[in-house]
C-alpha positions as CSV (number, residue, x, y, z in Angstrom):
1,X,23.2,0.2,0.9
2,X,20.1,0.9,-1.6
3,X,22.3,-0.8,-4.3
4,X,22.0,-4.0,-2.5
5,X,18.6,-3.6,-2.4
6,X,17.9,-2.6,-6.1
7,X,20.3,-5.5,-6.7
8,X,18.2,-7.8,-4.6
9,X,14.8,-6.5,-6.8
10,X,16.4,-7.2,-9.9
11,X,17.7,-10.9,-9.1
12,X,14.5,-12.1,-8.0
13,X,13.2,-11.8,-11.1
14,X,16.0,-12.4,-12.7
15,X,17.1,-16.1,-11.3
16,X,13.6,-17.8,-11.8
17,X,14.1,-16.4,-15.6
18,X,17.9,-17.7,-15.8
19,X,17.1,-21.2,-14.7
20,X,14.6,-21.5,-17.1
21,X,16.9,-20.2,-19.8
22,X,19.5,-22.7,-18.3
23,X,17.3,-25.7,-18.1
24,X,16.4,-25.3,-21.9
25,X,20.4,-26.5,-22.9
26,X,20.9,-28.9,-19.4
27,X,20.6,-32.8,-20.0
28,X,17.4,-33.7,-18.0
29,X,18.7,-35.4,-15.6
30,X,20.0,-32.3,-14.4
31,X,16.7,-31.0,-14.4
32,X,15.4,-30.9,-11.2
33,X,18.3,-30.2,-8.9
34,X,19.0,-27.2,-11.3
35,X,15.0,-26.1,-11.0
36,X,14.9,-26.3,-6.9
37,X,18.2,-24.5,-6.7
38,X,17.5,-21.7,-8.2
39,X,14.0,-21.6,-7.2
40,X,15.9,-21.5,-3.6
41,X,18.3,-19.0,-4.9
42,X,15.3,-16.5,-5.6
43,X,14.8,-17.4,-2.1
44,X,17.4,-15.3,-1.0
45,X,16.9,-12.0,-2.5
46,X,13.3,-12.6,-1.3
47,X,14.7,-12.6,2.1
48,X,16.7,-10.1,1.9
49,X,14.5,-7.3,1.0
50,X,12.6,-6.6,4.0
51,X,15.6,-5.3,5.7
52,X,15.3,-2.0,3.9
53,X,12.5,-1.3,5.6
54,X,13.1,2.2,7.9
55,X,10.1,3.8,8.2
56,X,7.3,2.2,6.2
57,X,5.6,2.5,3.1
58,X,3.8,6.2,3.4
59,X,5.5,8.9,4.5
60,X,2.7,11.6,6.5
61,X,4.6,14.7,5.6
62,X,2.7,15.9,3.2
63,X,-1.2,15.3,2.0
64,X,-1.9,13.2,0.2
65,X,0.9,10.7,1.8
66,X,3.8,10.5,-0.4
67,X,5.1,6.9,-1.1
68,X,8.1,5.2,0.2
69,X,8.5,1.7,-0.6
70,X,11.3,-0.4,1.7
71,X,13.6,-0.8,-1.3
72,X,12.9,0.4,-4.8
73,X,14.2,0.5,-8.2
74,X,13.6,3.2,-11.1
75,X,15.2,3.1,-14.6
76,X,13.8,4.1,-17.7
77,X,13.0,1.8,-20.0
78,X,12.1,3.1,-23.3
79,X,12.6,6.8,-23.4
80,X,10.9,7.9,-25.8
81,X,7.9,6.2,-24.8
82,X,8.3,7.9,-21.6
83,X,8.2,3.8,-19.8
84,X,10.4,2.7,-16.7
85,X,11.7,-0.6,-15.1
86,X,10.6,0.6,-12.1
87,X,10.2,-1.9,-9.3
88,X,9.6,-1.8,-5.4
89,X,8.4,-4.0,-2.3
90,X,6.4,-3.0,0.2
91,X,4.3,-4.4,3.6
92,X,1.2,-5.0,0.6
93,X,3.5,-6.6,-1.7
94,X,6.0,-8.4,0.1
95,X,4.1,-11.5,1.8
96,X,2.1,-12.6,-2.0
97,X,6.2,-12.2,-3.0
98,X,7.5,-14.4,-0.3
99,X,4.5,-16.7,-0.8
100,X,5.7,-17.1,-4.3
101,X,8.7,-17.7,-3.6
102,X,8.1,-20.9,-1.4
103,X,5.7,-22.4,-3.1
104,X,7.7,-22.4,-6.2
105,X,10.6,-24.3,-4.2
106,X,7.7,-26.9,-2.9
107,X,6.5,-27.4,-6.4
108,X,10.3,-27.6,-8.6
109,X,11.5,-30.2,-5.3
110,X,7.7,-32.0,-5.6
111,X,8.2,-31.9,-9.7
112,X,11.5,-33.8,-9.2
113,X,10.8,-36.6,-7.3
114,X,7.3,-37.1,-8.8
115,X,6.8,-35.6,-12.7
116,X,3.3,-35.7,-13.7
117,X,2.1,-37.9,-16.8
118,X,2.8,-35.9,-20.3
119,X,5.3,-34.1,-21.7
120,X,8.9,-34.0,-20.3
121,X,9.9,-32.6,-16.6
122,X,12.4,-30.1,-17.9
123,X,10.1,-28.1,-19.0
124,X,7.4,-28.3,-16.6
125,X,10.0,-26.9,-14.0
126,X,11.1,-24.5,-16.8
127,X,7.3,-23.1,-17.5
128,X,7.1,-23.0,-13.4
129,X,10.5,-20.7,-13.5
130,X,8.7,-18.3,-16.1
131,X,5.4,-18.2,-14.0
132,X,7.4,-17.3,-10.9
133,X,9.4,-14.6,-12.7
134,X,6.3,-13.2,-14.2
135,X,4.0,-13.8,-10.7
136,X,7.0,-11.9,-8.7
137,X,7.6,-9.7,-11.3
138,X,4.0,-8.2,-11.2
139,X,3.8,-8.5,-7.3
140,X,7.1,-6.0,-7.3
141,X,6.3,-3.7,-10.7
142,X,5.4,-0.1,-9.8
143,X,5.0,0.9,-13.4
144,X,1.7,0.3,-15.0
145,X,3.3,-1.0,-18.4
146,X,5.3,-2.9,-16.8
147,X,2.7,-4.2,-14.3
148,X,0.6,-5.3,-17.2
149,X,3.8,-7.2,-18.8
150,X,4.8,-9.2,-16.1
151,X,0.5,-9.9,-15.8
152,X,1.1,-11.5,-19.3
153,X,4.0,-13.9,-18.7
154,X,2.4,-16.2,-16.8
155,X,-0.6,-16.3,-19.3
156,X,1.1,-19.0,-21.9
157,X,3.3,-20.8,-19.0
158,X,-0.2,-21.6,-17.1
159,X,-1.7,-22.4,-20.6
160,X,1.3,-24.8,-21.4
161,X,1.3,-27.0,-17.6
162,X,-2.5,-27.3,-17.8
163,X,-2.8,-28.9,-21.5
164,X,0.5,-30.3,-21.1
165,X,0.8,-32.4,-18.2
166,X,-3.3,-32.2,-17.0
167,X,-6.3,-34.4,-17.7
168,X,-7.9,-36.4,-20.2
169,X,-10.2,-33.1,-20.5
170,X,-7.0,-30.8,-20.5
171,X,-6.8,-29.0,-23.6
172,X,-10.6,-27.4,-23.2
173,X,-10.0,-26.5,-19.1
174,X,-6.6,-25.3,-20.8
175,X,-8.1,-22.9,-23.7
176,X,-11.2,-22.2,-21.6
177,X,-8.8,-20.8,-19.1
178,X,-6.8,-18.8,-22.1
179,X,-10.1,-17.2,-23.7
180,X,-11.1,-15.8,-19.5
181,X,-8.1,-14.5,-19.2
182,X,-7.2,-13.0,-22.5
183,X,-10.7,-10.9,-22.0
184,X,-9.6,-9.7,-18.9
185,X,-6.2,-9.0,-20.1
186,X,-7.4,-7.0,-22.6
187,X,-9.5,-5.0,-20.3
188,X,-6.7,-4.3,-18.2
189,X,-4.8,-2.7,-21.5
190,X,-7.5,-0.5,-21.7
191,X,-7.7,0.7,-18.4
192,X,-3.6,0.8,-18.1
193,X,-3.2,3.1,-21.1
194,X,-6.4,4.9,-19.6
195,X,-4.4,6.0,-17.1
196,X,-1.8,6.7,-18.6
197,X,-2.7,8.9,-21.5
198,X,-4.7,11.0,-19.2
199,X,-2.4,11.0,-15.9
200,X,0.8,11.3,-18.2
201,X,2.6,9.0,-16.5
202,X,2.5,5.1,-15.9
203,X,4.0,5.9,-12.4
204,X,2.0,3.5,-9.3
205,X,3.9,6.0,-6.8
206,X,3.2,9.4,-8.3
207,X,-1.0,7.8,-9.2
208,X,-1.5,6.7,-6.0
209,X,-4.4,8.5,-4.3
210,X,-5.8,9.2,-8.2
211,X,-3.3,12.1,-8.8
212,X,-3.7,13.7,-11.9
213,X,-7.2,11.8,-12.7
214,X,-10.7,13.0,-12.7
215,X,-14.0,11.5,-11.7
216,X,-15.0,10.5,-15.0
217,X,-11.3,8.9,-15.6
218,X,-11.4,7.2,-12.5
219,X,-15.3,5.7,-13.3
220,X,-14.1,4.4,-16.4
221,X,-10.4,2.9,-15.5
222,X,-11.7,1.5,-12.6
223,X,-14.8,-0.5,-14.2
224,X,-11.8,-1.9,-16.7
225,X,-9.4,-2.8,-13.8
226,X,-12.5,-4.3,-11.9
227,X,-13.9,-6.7,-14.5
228,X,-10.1,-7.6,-15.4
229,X,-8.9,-8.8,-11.9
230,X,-12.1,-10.3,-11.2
231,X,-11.4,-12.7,-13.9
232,X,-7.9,-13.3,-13.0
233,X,-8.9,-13.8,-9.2
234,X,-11.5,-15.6,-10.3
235,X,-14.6,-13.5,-8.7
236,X,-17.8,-14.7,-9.6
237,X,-19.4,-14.5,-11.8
238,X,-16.4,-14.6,-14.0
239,X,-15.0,-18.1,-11.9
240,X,-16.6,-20.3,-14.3
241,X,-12.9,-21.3,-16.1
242,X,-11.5,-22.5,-12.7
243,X,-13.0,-25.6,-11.5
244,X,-12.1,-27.3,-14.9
245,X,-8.6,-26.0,-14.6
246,X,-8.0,-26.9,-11.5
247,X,-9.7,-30.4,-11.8
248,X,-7.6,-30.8,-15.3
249,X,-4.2,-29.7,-13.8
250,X,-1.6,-31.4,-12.6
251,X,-1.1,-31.0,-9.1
252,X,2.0,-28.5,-9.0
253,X,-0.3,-26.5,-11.3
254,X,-2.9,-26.3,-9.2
255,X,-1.0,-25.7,-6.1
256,X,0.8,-22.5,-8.2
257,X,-2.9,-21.4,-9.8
258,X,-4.3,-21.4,-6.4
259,X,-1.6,-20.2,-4.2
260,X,-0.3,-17.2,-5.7
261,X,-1.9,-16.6,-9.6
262,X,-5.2,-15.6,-8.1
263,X,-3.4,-13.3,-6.0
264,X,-2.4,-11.5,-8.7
265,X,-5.7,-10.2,-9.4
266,X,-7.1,-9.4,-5.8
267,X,-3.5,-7.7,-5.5
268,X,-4.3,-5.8,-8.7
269,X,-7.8,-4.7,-7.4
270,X,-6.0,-3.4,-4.3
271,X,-2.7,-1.6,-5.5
272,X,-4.2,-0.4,-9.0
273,X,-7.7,-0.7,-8.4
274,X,-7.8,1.2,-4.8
275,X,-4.8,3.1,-5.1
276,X,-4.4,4.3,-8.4
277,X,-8.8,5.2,-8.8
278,X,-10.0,5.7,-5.3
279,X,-13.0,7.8,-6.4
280,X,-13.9,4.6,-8.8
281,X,-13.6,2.4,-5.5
282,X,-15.8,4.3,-3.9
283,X,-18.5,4.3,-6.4
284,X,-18.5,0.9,-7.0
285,X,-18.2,-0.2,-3.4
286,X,-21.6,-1.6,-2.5
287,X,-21.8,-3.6,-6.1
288,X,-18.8,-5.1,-5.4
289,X,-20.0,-6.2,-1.8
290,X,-22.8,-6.9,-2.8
291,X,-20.6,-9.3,-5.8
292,X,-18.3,-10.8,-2.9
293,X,-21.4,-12.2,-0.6
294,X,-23.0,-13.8,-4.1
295,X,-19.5,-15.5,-4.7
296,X,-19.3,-16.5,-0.8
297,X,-22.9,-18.0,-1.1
298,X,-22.5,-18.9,-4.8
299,X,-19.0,-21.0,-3.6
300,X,-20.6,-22.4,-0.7
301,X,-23.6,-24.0,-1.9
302,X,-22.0,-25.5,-4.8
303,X,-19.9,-27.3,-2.9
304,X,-22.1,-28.9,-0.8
305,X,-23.2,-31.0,-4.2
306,X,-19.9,-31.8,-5.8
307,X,-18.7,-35.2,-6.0
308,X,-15.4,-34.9,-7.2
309,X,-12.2,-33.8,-4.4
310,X,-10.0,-31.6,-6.3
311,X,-13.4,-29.6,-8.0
312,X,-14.6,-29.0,-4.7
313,X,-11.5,-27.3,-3.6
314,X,-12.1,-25.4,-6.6
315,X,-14.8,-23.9,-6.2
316,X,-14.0,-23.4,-2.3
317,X,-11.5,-20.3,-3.7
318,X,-14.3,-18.6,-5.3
319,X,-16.0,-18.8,-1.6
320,X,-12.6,-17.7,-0.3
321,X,-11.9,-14.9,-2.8
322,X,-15.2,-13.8,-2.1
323,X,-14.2,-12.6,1.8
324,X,-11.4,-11.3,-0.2
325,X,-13.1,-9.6,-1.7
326,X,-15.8,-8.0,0.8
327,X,-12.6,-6.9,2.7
328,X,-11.7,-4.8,0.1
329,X,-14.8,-3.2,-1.2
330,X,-15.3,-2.0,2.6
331,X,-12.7,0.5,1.9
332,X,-11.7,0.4,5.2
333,X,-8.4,-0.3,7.3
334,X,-9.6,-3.5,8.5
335,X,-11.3,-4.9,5.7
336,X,-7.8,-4.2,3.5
337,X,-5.8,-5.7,5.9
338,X,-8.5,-8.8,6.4
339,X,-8.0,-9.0,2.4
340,X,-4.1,-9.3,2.3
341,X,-4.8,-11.5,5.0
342,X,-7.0,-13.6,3.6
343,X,-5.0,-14.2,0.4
344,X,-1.9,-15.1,2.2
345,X,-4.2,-17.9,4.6
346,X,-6.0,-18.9,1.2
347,X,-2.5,-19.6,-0.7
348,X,-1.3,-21.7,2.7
349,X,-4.0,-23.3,2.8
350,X,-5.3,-24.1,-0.3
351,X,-1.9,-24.9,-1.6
352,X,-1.7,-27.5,1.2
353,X,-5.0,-28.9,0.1
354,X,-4.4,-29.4,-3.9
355,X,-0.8,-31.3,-2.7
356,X,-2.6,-33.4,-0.4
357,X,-5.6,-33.9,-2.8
358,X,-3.4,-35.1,-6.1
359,X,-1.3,-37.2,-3.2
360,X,-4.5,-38.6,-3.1
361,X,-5.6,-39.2,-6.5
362,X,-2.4,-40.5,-7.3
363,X,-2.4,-43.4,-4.8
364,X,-6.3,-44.1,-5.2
365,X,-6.3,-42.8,-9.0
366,X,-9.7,-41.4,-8.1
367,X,-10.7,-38.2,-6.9
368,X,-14.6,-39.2,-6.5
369,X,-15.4,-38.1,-3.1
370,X,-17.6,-41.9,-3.1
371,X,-14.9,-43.9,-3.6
372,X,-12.5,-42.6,-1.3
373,X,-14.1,-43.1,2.0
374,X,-12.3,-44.9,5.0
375,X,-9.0,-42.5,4.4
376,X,-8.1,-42.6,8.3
377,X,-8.0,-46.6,8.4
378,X,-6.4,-47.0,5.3
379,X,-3.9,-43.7,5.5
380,X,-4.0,-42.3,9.0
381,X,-1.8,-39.7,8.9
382,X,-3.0,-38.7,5.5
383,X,-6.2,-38.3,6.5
384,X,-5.0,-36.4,9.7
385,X,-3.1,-33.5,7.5
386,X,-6.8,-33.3,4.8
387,X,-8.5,-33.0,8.6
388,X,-6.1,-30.3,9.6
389,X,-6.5,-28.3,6.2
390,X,-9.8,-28.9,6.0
391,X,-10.5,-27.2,9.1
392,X,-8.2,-24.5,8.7
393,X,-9.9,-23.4,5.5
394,X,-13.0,-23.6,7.1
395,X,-12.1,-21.0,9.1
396,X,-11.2,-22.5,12.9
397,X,-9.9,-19.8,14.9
398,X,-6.1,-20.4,15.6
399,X,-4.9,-21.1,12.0
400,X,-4.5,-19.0,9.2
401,X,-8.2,-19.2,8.0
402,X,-9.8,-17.3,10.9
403,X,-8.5,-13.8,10.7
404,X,-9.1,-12.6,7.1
405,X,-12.4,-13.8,7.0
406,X,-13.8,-13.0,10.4
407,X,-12.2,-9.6,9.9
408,X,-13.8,-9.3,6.3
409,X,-17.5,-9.6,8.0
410,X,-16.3,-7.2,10.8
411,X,-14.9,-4.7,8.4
412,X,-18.7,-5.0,7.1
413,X,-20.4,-4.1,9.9
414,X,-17.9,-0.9,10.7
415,X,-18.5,0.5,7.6
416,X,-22.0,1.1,9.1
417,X,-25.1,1.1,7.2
418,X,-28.4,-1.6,6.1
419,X,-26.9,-2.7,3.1
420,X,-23.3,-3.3,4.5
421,X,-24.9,-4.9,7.8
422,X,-27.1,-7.1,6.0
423,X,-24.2,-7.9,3.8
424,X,-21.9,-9.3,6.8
425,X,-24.9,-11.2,8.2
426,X,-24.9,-12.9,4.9
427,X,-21.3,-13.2,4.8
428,X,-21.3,-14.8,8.2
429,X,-23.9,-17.6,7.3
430,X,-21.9,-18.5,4.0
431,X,-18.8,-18.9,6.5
432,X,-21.2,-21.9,8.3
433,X,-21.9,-23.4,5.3
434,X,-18.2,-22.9,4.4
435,X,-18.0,-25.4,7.6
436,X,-20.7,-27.3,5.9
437,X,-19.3,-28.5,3.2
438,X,-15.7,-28.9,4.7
439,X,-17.2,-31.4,7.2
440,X,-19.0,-33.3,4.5
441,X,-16.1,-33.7,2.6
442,X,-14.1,-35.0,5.6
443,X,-17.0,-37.6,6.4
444,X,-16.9,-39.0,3.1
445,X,-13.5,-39.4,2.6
446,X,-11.8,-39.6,5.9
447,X,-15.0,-41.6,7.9
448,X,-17.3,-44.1,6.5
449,X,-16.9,-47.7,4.9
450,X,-13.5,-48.4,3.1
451,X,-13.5,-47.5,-0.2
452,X,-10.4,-47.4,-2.5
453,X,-7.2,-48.7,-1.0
454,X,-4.7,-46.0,-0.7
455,X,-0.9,-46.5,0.5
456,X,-0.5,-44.9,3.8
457,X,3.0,-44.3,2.9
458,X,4.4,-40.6,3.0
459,X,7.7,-39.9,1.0
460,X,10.7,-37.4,2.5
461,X,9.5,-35.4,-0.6
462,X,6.0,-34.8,0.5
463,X,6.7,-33.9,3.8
464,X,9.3,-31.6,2.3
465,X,6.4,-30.0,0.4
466,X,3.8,-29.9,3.1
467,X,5.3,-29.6,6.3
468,X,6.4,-25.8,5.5
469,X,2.2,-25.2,4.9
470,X,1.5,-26.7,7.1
471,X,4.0,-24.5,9.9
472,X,3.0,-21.7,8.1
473,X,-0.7,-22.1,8.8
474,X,-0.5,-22.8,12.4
475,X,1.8,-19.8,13.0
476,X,-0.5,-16.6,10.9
477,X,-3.2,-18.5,12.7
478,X,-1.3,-18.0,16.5
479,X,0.6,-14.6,15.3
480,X,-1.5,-12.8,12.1
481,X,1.2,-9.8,12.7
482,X,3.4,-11.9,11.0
483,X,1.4,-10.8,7.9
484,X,0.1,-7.5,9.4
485,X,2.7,-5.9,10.7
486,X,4.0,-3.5,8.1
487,X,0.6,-3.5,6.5
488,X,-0.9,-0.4,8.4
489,X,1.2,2.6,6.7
490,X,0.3,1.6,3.3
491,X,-2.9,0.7,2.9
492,X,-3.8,3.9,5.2
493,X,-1.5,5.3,1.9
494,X,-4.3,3.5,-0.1
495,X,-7.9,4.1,1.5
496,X,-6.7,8.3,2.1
């Protein structure tokens, strides 16, 4: 029964990568039914998987915990090198995996029925086939190496949609976004072979609980790892490369950039960062609460002065990313678990935003917050799914907003302590001016006097691609074990 399992690991990876292999000989008007179907073939694996689960991710028979993940595979790679293909899912792991999984599908179906300006839709579906490949791929890897290679992939893909198929500013959102991320990416290399050289082994299972490392190792890997995820995330004050991404990207990119690529670094931080140098964590804990409030005050108050829709969304995810954040640097069982929380809600939700936002901008072919007001006389039911995102990122209890940032300022205060109760006092006023700025931007674009005429027609299409968000966020809000459930064991795994 494991080979179905390993088999399952392999294929998906493996089908994003064959479509996009496939769509580069296909005439294009094959394009896009090929893209969605085996973006929903990847589906399937994904599915799959969580049936191996037996017991969980740790195992309590021995001290430290010795790791189990549901399904796993291990091959080696490059002998002599000592390097394995060594994949694995676990409770962490598997909800950023089947996040990337739907979103993907949303975006290849959205793609088809409505291509952005620029170069051709074959391969924009075919660059959002590699970035799936390389986001799952680095969600699943259990090898360092290997964890760094699939962090790579999605580097040139991301590059290619944004100053392909963005805005008139595209190409400089599109290298400013390349130059972040190659610093951080270079970071990471150092800390990866770090590890490795002085653990002797690139093995996530065996390093977990900072096996083999010493204080001084730890220190120094974990100040690499931390500066290199926090630009990937973004955290501030290394976010400065989003807002012009995501205002010059096309609306699939966004959706992809904000759903699951910034997961990739907040995941980093918690399975390599946590797991692999706890005695760095440790150290650097308070800084990096203290880090995660600035970014949730930082976020905040900068968007209560933007003007422009898809820029204040923006900069909303460093607010967001921020209770991320905080969740994490508490160390605890809570605030871990409010942190894979939170970037599940965020990729609902924020996903759900950018698709109604370009909706938006397409039909009004503005995206200044001035000239869009009147939305709810003009496109009712429009205006009535921004209100219910709106309101779910700002963090209304029953939808998916609430629990990873509430639980981010509680995990706060249990850690005990001035500096860590000052620090969820703080975090709990940036959540009300979270609510600030959400209300603000639903007064000027949803109330006031008519602005630009926008069709209040909704295609099958976009309800194809929004109703599944919009579900999703309604049901983690009403049920967060959905998410939480088979999050306990490991990141116990983790913080011991």
């Amino acid at each position: 029964m494991n080979d179905v399992y390993q088999v399952m690991l392999v294929a998906a990876v493996a089908l994003p990568a064959a479509g996009a292999a496939l769509l580069s000989v296909l005439p294009i008007r094959f394009a896009g039914p090929t893209a969605t179907g085996f973006a929903a073939a990847a589906l399937i694996p994904i599915i799959v998987l969580p049936f191996g689960h037996d017991r969980g991710w740790a195992t309590y028979a021995a001290d430290p915990p010795t790791v189990s993940p549901w399904a796993e595979l291990d091959l080696s790679w490059v002998p002599a090198l000592h390097l394995h293909f060594h994949l694995g899912v676990d409770g962490v792991s598997y909800p950023l995996v089947a996040l990337t999984g739907l979103l993907t599908l949303l975006c290849c179906a959205y793609t088809m029925w409505r291509p952005p300006a620029g170069g051709s839709p074959r391969t924009l579906l075919g660059l959002l086939l590699i970035l799936e490949a390389g986001i799952l791929g680095t969600f699943l890897s259990l090898d360092l190496i290997l964890f760094f290679l699939f962090f790579e992939v999605t580097l040139l893909p991301m590059y290619a949609v944004i100053a392909g198929w963005g805005g008139e500013d595209r190409r400089r959102a599109a290298r400013k976004f390349v130059l972040y991320t190659l610093f951080g990416s270079v970071l990471l290399l150092i800390g990866v072979l770090t590890v490795a050289v002085h653990a002797g082994t690139a093995d996530i299972v065996a390093l977990t609980g900072g096996i083999g490392l010493s204080k001084g190792t730890q220190y120094a890997a974990f100040a690499l790892f931390a500066v290199a995820f926090a630009v990937k995330a973004p955290l501030w004050p290394l976010h400065s490369w989003l807002p012009d991404a995501h205002t010059q990207a096309p609306t699939v990119g966004s959706v992809i950039l904000a759903g699951v690529l910034l997961k990739m670094g907040t995941y980093g931080l918690i399975r390599v960062g946590v797991g692999v140098t706890p005695l760095g964590a440790r150290w650097a804990a308070p800084l990096l609460g203290i880090l995660a409030v600035a970014a949730i005050l930082a976020g905040a108050l900068i968007c209560l002065k933007q003007t422009e829709l898809k820029r204040l969304i923006a900069y909303s995810s460093v607010g967001h990313m921020g209770f991320v954040l905080l969740g994490i640097a508490t160390l605890t069982t809570t605030g871990i678990q409010a942190a894979l929380l939170g970037n599940v809600a965020h990729g609902l939700i924020t996903g759900l935003l950018f698709f109604l936002a370009g909706a938006i901008k397409d039909r009004a072919h503005t995206g200044d917050l001035a000239d869009l007001g009147g939305l709810r006389e003009t496109a009712p039911r429009l205006a009535g799914l921004l209100g219910f995102a709106a309101i779910a990122s700002l963090g209304l209890p029953g939808l998916a907003g609430f629990w990873g940032e509430a639980f981010a300022v509680v995990a706060a205060v249990e850690r005990g302590g001035v500096l860590w109760t000052i620090l969820a006092v703080l975090a709990a006023i940036g959540g009300a001016l979270t609510a600030a700025y959400f209300l603000r931007l639903l007064r000027k674009v949803t109330h006031g006097p008519v602005g630009t005429p926008v069709s209040p027609a909704i295609a099958g299409v976009e309800w194809f691609a929004w109703a599944p968000l919009v579900a999703l966020t309604l049901a983690v809000g009403l049920v967060p074990t959905l998410v939480l459930a088979a999050t306990s064991l490991p990141v116990e795994a983790l913080i011991r």
